[in-house]
N, CA, C and O atoms as CSV, one atom per row, in Angstrom:
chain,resi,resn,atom,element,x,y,z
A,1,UNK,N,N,-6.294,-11.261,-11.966
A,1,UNK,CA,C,-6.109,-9.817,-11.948
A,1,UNK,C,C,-5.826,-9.318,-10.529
A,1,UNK,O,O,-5.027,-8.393,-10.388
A,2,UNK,N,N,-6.455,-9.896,-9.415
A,2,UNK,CA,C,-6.427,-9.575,-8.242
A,2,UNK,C,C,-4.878,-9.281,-7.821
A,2,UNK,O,O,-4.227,-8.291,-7.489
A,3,UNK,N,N,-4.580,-11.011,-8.058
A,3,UNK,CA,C,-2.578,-10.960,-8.139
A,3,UNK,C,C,-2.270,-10.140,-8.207
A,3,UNK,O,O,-2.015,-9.424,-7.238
A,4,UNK,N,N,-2.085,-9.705,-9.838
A,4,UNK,CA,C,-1.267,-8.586,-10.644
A,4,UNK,C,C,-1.602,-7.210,-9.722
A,4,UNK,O,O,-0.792,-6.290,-9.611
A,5,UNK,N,N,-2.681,-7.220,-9.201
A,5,UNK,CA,C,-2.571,-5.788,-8.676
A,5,UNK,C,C,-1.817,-5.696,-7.385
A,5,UNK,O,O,-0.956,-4.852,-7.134
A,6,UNK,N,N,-2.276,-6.753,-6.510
A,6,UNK,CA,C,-1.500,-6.903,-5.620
A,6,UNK,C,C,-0.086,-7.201,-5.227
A,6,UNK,O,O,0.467,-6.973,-4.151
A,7,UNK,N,N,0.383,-7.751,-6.300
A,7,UNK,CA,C,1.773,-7.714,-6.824
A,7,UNK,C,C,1.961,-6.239,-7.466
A,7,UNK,O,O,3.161,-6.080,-7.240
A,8,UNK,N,N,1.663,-5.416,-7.925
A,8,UNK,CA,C,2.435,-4.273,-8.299
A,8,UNK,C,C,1.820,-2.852,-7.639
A,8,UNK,O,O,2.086,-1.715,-8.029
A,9,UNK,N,N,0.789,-3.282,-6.364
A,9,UNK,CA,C,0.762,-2.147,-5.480
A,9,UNK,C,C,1.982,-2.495,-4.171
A,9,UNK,O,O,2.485,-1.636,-3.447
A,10,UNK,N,N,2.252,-3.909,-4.130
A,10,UNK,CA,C,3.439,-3.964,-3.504
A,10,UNK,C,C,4.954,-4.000,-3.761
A,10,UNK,O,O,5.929,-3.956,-3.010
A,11,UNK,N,N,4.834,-4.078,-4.820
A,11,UNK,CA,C,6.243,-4.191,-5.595
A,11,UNK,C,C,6.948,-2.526,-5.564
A,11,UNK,O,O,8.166,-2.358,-5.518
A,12,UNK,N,N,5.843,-1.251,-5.603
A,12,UNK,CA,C,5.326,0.235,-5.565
A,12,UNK,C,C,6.214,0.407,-4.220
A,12,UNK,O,O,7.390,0.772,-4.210
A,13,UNK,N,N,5.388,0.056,-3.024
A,13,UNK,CA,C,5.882,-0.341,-1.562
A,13,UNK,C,C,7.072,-0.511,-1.281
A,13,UNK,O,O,7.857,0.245,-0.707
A,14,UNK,N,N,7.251,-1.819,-1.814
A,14,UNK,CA,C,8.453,-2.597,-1.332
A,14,UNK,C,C,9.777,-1.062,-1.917
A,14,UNK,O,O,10.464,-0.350,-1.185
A,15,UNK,N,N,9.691,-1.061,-3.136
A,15,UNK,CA,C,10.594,-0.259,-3.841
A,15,UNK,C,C,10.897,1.452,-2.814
A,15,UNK,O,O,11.917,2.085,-2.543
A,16,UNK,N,N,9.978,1.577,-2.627
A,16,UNK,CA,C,9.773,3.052,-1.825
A,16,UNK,C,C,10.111,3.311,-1.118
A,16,UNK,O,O,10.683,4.382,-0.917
A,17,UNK,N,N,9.785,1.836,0.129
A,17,UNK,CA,C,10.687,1.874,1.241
A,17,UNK,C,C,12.041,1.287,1.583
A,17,UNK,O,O,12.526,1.320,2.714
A,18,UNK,N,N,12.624,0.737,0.499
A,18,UNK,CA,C,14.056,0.643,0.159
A,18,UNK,C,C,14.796,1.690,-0.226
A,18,UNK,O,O,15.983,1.851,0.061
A,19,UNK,N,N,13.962,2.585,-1.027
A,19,UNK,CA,C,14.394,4.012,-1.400
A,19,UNK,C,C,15.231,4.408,-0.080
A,19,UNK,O,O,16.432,4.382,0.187
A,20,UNK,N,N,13.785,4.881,0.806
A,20,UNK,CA,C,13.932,5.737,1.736
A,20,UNK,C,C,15.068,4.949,2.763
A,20,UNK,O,O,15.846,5.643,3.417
A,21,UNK,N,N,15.097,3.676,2.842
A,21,UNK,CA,C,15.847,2.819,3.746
A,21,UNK,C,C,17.185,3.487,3.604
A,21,UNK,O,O,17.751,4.033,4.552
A,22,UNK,N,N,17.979,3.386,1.615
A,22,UNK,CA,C,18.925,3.899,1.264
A,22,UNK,C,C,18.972,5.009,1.744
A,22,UNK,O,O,19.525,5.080,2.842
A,23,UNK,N,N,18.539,6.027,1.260
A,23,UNK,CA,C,18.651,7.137,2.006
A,23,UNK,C,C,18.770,7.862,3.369
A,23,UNK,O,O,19.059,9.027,3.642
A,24,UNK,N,N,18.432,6.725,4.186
A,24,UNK,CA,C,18.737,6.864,5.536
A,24,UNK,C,C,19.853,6.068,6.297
A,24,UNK,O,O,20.167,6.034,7.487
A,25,UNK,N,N,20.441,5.308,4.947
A,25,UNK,CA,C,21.313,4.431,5.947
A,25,UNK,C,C,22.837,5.480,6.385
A,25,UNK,O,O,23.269,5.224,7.509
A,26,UNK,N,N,23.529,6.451,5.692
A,26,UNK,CA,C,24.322,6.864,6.529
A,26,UNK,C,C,24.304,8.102,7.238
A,26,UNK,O,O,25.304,8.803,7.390
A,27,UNK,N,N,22.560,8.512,7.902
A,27,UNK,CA,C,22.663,9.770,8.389
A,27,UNK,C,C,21.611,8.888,9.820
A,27,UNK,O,O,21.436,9.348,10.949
A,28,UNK,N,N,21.174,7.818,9.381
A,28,UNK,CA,C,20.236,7.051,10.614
A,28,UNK,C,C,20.361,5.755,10.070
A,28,UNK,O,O,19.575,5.503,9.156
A,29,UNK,N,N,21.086,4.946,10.375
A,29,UNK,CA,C,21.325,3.486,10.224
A,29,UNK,C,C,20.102,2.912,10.793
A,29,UNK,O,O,19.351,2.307,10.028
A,30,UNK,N,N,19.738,3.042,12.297
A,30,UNK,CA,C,18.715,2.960,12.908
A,30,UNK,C,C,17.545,2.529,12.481
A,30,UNK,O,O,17.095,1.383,12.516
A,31,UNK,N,N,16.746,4.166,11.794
A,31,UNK,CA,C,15.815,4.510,10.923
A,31,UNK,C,C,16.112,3.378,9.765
A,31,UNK,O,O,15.369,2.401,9.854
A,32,UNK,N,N,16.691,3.357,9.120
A,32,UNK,CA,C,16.977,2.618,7.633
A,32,UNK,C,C,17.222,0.996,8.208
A,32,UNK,O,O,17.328,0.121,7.349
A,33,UNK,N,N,17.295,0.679,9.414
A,33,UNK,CA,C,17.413,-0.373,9.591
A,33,UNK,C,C,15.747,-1.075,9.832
A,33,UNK,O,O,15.353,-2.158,9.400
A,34,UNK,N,N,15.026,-0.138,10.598
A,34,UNK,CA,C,13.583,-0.121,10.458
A,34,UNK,C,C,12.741,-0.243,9.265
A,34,UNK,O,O,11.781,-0.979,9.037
A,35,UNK,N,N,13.363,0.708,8.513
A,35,UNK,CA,C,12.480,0.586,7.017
A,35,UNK,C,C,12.743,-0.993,6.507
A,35,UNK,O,O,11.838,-1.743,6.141
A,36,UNK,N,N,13.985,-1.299,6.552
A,36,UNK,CA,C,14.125,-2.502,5.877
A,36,UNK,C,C,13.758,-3.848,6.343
A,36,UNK,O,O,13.618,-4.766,5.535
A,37,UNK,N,N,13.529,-4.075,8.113
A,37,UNK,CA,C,12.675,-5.101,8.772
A,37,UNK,C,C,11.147,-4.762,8.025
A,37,UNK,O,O,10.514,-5.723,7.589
A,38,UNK,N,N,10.659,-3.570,7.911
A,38,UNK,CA,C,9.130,-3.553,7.178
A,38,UNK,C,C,9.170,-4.181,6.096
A,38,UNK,O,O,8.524,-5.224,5.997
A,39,UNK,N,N,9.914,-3.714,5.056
A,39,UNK,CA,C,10.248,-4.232,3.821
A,39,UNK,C,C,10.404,-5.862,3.789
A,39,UNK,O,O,10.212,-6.507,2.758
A,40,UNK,N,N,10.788,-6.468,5.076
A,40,UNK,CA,C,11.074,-8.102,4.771
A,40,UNK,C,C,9.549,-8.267,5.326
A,40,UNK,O,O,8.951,-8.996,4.536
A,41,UNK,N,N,8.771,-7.890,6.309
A,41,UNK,CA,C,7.373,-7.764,6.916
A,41,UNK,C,C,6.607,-7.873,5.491
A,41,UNK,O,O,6.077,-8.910,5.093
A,42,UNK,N,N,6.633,-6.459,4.677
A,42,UNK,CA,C,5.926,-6.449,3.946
A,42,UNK,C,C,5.912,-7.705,2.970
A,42,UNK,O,O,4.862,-8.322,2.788
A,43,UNK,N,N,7.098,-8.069,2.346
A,43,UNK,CA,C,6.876,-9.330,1.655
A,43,UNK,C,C,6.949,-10.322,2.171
A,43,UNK,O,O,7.091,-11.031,1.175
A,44,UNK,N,N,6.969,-11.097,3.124
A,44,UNK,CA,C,6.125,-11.978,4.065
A,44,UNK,C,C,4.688,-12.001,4.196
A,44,UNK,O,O,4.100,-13.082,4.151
A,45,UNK,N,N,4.015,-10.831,4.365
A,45,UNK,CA,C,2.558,-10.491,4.409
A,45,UNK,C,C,1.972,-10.804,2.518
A,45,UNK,O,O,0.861,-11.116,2.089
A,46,UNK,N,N,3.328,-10.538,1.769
A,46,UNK,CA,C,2.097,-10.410,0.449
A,46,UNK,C,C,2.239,-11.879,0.125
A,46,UNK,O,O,1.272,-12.527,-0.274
A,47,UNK,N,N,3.345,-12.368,0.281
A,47,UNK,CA,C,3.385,-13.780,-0.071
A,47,UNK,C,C,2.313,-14.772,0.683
A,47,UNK,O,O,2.171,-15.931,0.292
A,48,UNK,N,N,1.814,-14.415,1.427
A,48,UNK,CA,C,0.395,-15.255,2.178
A,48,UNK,C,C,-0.567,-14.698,1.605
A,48,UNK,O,O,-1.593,-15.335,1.363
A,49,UNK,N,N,-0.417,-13.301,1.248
A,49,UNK,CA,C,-1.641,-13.052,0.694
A,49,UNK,C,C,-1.950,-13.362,-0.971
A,49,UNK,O,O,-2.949,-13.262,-1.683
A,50,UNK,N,N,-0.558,-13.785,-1.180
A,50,UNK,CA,C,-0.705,-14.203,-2.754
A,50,UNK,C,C,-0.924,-15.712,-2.807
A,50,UNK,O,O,-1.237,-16.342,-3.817
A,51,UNK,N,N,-0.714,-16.219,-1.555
A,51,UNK,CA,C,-1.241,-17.614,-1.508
A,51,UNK,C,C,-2.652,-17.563,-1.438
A,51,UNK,O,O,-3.386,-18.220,-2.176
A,52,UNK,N,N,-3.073,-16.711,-0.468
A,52,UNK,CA,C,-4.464,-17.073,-0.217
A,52,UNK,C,C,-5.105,-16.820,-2.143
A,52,UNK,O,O,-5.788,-17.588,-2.821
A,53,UNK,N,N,-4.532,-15.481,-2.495
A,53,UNK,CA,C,-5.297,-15.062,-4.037
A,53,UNK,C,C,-5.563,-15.840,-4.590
A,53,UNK,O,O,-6.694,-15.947,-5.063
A,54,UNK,N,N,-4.303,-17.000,-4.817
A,54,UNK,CA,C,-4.247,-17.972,-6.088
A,54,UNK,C,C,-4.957,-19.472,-5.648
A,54,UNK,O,O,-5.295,-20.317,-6.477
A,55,UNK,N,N,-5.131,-19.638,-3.967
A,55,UNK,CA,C,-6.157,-20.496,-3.838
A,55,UNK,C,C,-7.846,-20.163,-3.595
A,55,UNK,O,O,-8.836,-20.844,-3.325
A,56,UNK,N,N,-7.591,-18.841,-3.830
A,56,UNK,CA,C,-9.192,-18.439,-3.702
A,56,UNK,C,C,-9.992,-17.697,-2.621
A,56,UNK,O,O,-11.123,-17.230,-2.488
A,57,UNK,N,N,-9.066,-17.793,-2.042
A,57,UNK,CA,C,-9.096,-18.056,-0.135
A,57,UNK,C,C,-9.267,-16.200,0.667
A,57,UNK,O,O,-9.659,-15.715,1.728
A,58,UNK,N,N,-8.844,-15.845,-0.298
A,58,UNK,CA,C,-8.279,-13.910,-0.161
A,58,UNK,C,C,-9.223,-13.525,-0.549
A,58,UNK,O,O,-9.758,-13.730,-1.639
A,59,UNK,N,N,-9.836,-12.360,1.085
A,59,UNK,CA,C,-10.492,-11.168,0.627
A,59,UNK,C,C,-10.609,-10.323,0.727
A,59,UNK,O,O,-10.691,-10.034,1.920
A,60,UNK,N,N,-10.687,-9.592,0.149
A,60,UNK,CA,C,-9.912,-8.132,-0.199
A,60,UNK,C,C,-10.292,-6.994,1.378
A,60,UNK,O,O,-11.428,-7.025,1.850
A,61,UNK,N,N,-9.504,-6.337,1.835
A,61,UNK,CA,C,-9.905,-5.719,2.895
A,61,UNK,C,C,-9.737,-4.168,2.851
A,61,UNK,O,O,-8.768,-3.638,3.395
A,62,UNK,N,N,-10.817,-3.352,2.110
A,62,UNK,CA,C,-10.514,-2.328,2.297
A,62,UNK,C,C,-9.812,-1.433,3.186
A,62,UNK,O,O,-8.992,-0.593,2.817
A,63,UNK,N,N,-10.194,-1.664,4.444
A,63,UNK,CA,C,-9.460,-1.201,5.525
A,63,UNK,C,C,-8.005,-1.406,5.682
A,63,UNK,O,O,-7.309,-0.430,5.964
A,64,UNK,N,N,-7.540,-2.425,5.548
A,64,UNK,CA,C,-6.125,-2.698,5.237
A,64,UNK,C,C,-5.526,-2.331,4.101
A,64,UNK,O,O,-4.309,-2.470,3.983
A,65,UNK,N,N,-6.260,-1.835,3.147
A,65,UNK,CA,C,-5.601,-1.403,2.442
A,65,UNK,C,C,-5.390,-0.178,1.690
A,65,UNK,O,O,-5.004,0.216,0.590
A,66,UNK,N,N,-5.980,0.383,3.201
A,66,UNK,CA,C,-6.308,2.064,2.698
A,66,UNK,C,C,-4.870,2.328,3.924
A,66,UNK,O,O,-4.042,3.236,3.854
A,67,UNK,N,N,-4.942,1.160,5.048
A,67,UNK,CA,C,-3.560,1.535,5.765
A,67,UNK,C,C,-2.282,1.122,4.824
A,67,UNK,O,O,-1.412,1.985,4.936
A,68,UNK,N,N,-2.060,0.511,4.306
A,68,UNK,CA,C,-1.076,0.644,3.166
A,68,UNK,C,C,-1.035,1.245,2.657
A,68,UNK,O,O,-0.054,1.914,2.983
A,69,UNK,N,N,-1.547,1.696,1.756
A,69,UNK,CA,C,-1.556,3.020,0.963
A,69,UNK,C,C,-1.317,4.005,2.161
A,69,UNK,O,O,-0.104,4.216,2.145
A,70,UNK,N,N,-1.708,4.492,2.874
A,70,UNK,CA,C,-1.051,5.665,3.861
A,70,UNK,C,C,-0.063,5.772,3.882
A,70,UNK,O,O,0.679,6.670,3.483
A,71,UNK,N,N,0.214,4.256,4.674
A,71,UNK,CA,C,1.937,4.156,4.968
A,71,UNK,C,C,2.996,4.536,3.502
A,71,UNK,O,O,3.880,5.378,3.346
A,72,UNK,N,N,2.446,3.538,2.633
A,72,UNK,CA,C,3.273,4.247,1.098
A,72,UNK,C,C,3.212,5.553,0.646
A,72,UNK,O,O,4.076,5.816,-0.189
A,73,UNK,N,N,2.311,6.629,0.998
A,73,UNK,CA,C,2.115,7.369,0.317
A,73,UNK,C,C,2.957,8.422,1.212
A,73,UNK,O,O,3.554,9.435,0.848
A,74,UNK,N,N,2.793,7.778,2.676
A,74,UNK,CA,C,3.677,8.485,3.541
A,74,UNK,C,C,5.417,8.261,3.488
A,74,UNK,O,O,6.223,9.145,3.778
A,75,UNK,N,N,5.655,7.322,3.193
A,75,UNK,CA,C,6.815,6.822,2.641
A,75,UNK,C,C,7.416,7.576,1.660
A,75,UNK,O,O,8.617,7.740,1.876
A,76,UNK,N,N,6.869,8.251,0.344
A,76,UNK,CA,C,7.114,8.749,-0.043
A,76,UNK,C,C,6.864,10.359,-0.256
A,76,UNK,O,O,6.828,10.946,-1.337
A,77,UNK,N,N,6.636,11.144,1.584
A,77,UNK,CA,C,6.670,12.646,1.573
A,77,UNK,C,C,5.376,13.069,1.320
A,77,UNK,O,O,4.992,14.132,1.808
A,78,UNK,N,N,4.560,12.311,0.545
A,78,UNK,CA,C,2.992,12.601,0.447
A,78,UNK,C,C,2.220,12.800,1.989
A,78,UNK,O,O,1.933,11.944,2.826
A,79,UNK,N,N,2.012,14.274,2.000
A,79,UNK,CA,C,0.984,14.397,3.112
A,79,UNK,C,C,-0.206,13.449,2.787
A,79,UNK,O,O,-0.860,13.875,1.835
A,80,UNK,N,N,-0.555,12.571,3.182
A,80,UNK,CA,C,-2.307,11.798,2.970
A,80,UNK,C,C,-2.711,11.078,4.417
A,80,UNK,O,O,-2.274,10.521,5.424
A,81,UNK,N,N,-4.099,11.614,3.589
A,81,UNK,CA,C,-5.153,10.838,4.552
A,81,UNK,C,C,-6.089,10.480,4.043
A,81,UNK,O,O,-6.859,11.235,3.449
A,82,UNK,N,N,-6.220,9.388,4.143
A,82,UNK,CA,C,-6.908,8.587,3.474
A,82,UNK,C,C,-7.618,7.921,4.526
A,82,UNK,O,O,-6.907,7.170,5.193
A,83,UNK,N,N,-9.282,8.014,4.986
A,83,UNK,CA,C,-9.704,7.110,5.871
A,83,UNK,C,C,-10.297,5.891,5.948
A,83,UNK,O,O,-10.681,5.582,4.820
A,84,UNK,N,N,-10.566,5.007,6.797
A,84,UNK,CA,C,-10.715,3.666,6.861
A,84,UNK,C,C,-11.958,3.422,6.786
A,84,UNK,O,O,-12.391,2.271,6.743
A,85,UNK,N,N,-12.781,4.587,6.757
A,85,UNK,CA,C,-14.774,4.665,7.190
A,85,UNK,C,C,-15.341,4.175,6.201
A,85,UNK,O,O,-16.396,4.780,6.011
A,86,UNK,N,N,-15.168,3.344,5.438
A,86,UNK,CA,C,-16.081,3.107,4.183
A,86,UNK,C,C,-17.856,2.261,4.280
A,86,UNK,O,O,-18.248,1.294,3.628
A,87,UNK,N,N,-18.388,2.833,5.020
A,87,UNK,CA,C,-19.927,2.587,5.566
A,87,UNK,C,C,-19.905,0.949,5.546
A,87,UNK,O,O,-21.058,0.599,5.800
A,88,UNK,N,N,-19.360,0.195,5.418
A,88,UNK,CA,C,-20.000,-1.252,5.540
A,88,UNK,C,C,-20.586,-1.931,4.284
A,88,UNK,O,O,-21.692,-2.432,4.084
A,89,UNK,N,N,-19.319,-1.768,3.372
A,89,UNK,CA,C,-19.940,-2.489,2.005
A,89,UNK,C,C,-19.757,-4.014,1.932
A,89,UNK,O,O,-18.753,-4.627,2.294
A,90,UNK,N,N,-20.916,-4.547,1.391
A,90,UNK,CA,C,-20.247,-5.538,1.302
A,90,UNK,C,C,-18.887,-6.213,0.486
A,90,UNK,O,O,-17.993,-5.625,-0.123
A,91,UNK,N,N,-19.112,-7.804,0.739
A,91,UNK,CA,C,-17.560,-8.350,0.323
A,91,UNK,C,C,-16.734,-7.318,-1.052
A,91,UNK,O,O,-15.734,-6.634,-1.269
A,92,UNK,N,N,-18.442,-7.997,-1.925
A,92,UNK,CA,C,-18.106,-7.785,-2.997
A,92,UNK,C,C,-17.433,-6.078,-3.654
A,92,UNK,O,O,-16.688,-5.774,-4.585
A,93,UNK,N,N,-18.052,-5.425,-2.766
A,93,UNK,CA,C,-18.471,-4.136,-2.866
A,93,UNK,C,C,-16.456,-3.668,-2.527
A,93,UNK,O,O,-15.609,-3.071,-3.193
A,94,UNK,N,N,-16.459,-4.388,-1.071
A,94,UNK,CA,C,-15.043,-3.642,-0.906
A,94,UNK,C,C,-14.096,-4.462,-1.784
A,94,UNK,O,O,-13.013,-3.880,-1.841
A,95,UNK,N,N,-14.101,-5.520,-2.442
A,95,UNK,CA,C,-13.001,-6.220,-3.601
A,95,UNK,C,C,-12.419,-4.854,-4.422
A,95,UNK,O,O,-11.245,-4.482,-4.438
A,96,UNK,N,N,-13.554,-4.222,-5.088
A,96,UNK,CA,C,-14.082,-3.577,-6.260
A,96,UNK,C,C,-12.974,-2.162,-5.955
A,96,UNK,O,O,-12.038,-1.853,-6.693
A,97,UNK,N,N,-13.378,-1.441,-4.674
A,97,UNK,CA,C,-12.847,-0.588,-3.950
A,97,UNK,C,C,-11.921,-0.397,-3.583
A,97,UNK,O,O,-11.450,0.741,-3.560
A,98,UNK,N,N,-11.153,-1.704,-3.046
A,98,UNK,CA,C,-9.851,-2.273,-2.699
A,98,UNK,C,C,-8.841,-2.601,-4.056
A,98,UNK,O,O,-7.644,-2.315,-4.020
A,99,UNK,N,N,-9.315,-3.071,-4.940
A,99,UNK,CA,C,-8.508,-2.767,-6.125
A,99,UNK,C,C,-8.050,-1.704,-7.012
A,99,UNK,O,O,-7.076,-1.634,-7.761
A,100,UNK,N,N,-9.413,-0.539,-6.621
A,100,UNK,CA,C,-9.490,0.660,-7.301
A,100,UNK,C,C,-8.469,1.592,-6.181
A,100,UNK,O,O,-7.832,2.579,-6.550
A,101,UNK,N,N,-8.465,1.131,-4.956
A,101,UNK,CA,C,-7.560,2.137,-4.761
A,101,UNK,C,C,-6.146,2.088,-4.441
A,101,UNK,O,O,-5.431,2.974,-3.972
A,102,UNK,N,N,-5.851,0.821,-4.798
A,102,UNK,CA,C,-4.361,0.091,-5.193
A,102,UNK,C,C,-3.878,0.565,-6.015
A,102,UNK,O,O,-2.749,1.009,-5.805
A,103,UNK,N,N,-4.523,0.732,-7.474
A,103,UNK,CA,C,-4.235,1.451,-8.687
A,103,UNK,C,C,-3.850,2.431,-8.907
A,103,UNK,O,O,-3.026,2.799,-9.745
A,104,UNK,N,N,-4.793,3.326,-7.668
A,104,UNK,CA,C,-4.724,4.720,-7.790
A,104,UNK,C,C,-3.927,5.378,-6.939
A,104,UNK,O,O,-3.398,6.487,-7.027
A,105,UNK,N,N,-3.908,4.584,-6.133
A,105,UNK,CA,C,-2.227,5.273,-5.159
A,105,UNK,C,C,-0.970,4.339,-6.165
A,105,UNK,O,O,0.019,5.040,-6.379
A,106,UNK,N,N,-0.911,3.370,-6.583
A,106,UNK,CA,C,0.091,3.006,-7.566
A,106,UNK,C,C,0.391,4.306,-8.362
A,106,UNK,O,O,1.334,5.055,-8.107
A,107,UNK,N,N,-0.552,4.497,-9.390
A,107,UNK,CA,C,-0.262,5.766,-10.251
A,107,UNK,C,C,0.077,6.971,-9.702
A,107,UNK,O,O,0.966,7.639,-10.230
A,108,UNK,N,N,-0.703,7.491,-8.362
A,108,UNK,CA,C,-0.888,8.548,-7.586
A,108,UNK,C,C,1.292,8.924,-7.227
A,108,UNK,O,O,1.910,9.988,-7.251
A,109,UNK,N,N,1.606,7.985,-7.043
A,109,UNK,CA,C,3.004,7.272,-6.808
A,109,UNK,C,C,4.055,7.504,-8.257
A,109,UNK,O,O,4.856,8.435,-8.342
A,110,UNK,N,N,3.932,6.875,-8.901
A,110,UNK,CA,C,4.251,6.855,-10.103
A,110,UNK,C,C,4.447,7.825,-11.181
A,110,UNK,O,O,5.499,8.109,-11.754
A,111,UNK,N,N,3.274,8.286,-11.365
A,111,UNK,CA,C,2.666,9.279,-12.277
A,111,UNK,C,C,2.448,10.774,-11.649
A,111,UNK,O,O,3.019,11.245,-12.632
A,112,UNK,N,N,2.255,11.470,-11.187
A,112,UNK,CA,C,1.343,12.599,-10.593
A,112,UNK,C,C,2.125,13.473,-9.977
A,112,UNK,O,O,1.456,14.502,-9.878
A,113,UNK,N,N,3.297,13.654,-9.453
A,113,UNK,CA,C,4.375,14.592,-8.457
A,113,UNK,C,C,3.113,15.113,-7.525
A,113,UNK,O,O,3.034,16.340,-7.578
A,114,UNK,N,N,2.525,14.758,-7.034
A,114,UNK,CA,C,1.713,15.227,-5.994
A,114,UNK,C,C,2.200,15.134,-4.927
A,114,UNK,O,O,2.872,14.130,-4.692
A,115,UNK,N,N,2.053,16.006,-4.057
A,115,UNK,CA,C,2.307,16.262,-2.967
A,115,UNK,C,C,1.426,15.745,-1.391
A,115,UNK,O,O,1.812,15.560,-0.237
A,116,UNK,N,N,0.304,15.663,-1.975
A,116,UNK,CA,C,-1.010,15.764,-0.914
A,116,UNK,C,C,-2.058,14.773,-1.695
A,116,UNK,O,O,-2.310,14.677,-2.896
A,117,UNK,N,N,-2.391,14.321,-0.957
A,117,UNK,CA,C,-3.263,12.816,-0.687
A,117,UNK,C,C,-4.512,13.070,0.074
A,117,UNK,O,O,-4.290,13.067,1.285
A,118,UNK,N,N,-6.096,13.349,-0.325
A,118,UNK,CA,C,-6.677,13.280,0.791
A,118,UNK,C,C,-7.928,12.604,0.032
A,118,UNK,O,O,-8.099,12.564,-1.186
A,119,UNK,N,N,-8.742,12.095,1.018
A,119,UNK,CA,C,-9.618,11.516,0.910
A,119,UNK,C,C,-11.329,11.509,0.825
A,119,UNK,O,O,-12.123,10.629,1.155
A,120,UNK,N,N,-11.562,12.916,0.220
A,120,UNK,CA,C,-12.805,13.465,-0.073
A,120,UNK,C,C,-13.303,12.661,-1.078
A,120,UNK,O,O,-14.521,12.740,-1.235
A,121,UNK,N,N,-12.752,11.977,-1.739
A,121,UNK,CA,C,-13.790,11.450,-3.042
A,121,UNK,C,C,-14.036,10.383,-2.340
A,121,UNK,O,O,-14.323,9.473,-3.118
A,122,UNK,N,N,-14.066,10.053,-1.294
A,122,UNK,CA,C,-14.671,8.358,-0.435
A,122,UNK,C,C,-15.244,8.802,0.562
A,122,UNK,O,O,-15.230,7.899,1.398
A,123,UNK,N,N,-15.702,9.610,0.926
A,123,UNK,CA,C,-16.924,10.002,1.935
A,123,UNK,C,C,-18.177,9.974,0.566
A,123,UNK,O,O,-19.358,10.222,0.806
């Protein structure tokens, strides 16, 4: 399950910032040339991290993955803030957390035309 999420909170990503890449390639080649070095970054990064998943080896890092979600949510015009403070849970604790909020910026993305992203329900 870990995979699957992590495969389709990046697949979310990857897609978003190709969007925006397109969209910038004939008014900022530049810019759109940037988005799309992230985009090869980003799947480089998940493919190790889908190695580590499927050997066991991967653990989940809330903090990293509340900066992803930023960056995506920022990617796509969403004012958010989302912060990194999550008191010191343990492993298990941030797995749980780290999956739940993959999902929910997935959908948040997907589903919701929201505009604004903030992070009161995690204090």
């Amino acid at each position: 399950m870990l995979t699957q999420d992590l495969l389709r909170h990046t697949v979310t990503l990857v897609a978003v910032k190709a969007f925006l890449a397109t969209r910038l390639a004939e008014r900022d080649p530049a810019a759109a040339r940037r988005e799309m070095e992230h985009v090869a970054a980003i799947a480089r990064e998940t493919l190790t991290e889908i190695r580590s998943a499927v050997t066991g080896t991967r653990r989940a890092s809330l903090a990293a993955d509340i900066g992803r979600s930023n960056e995506m949510l920022a990617a796509t015009r969403m004012d958010a803030h989302l912060l990194a403070d999550h008191g010191g849970l343990d492993p298990s604790g941030e797995a749980v957390l780290a999956m739940a909020l993959r999902e929910a910026v997935t959908n948040v993305i997907r589903h919701s035309g929201a505009t604004r992203v903030h992070d009161r329900c995690w204090r």
